[in-house]
Structure formats: structure tokens, C-alpha cells
C-alpha positions as CSV (number, residue, x, y, z in Angstrom):
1,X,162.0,86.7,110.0
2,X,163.2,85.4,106.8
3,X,160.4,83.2,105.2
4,X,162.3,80.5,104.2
5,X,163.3,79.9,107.9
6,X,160.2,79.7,108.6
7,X,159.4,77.1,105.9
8,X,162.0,75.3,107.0
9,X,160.6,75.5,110.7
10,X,157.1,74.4,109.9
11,X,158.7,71.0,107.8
12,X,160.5,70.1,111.3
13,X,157.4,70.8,113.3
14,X,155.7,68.9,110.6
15,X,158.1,65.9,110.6
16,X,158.1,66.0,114.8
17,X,154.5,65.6,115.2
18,X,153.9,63.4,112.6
19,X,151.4,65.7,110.5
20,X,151.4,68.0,107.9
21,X,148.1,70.0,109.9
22,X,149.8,72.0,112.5
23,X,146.6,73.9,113.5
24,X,144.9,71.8,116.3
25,X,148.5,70.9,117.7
26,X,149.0,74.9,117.9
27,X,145.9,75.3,119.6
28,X,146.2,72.1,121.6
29,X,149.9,73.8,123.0
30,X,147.9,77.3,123.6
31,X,145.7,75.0,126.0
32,X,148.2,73.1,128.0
33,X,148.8,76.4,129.5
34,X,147.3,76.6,132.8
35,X,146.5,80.6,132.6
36,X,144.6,79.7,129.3
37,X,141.0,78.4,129.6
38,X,139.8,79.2,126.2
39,X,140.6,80.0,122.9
40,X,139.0,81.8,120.2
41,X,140.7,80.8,116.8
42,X,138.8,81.9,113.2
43,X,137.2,79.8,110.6
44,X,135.1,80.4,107.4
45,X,134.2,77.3,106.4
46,X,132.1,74.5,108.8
47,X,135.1,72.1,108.1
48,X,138.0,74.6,109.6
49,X,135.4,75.0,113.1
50,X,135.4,71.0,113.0
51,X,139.2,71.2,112.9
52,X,139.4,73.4,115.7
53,X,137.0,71.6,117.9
54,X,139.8,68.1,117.7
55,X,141.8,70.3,118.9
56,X,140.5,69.7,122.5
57,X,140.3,66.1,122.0
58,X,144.2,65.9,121.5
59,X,146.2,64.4,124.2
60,X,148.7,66.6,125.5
61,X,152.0,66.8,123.8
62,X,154.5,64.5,125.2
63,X,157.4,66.2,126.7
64,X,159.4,64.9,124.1
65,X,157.7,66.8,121.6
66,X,157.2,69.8,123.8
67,X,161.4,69.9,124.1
68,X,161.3,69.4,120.2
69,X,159.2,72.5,119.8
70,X,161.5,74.4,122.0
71,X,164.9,73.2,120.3
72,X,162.5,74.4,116.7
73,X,162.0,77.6,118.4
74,X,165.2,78.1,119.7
75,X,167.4,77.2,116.5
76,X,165.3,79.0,113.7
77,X,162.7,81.8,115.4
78,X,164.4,82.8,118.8
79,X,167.3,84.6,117.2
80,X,165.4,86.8,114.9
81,X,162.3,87.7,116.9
82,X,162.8,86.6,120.6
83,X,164.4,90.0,121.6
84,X,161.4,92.3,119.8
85,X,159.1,90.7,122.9
């Protein structure tokens, strides 16, 4: 994937969720799946475990954002990757 495109993806994410730290709302999304009841992301630093730990505090994202994640992932990542899964 060209990394420009995916500079370019980040800034929209960035711009729909209103933050310029995407970690916890990654993790958050890994946990609105049902089939996930954990996850196990790395830090180094007592302030980046602190990070991860809001993660579970976050609401839920709204299905508006959820369908503006998709329509990210579908205009800039799903052409160039989606058919290597």
C-alpha cells in the first residue's frame, strides 16, 4: 500500500472521530466484536498501558462513525490490500 494513502487515511479517520490518537478507538473497534473478549496490545512506557486501559472505557462507536470507517476502508485500503486476505 502506498504510504501516502495511508497518511491520507489516518487524517480522515482522524478528522471523523474527532482525535488525532487513534489507538484506543482501534482497540475500542477490536472490542465491539463479539468473538473478541480480550486484547493484548504493547506498551513500553506506563503512560502508553494507561492509554490502552481508556480504551475500554470508550463508548461504542456510533454507527455513523462505524459506516465512516468502512467508506475510509473501502475508498483508500480495500483496493490495494483487501484481495491479499
Amino acid at each position: 500500500m502506498d504510504y501516502e494513502l495511508g497518511l491520507t487515511a489516518v487524517a480522515e479517520l482522524k478528522a471523523l472521530l474527532g482525535t488525532e490518537n487513534l489507538i484506543p478507538y482501534a482497540l475500542r473497534w477490536i472490542l465491539m466484536h463479539d468473538a473478541v473478549s480480550v486484547v493484548i496490545p504493547g506498551a513500553s512506557k506506563t503512560a502508553q498501558v494507561l492509554q490502552n486501559v481508556k480504551a475500554a472505557e470508550l463508548p461504542d462507536l456510533t454507527p455513523e462513525q462505524m459506516a465512516g470507517v468502512k467508506a475510509i476502508y473501502d475508498k483508500y485500503i480495500r483496493p490495494t490490500v483487501h484481495h491479499l486476505w
